[in-house]
C-alpha positions as CSV (number, residue, x, y, z in Angstrom):
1,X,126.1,108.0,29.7
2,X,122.6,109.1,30.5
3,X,119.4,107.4,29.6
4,X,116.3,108.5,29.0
5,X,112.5,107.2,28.9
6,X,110.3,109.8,27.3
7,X,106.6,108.8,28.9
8,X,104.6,110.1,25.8
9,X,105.9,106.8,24.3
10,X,103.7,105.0,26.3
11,X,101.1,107.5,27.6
12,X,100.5,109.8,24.6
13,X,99.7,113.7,25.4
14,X,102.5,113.1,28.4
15,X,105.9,115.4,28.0
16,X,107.5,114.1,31.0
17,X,111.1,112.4,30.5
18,X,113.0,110.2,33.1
19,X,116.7,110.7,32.7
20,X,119.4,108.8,34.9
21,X,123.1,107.0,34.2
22,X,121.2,103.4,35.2
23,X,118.2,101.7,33.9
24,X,117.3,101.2,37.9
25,X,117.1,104.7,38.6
26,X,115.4,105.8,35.7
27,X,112.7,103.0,36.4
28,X,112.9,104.3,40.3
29,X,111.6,108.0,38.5
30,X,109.1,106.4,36.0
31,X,107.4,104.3,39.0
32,X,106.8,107.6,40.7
33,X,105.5,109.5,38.0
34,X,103.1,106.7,37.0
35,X,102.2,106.3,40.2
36,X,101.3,110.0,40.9
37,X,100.3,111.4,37.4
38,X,98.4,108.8,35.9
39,X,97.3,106.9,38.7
40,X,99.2,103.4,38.0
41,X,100.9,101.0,39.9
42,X,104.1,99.2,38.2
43,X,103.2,95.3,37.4
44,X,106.1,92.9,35.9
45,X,104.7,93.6,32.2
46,X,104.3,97.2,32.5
47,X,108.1,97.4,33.7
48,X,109.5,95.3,30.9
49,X,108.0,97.7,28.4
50,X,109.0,100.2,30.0
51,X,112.4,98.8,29.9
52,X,112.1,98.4,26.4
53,X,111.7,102.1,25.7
54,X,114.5,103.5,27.6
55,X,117.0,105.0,24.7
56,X,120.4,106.4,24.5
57,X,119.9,109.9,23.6
């Protein structure tokens, strides 16, 4: 079953979406995006609220 993590949940304004079967890869996509659209590194609390907003479609 894929996942998804819809960014605008935490960044407002952003439309990008990380979809993946695992929770692992779809952090793997969100860490990247961060990183390269808004300029931030992962931390530990970052990552478990970003956890906590991956959904089941």
């Amino acid at each position: 079953m894929t996942k998804v993590l819809k960014c605008g949940d935490l960044m407002p304004g952003c439309d990008f979406e990380a979809r993946g079967a695992t929770e692992d890869e779809i952090l793997q996509k969100a860490a990247a995006h961060a990183k390269e659209a808004h300029g931030i590194e992962p931390t530990p609390e970052l990552v478990e609220k970003v956890k906590s907003l991956i959904q089941d479609p």
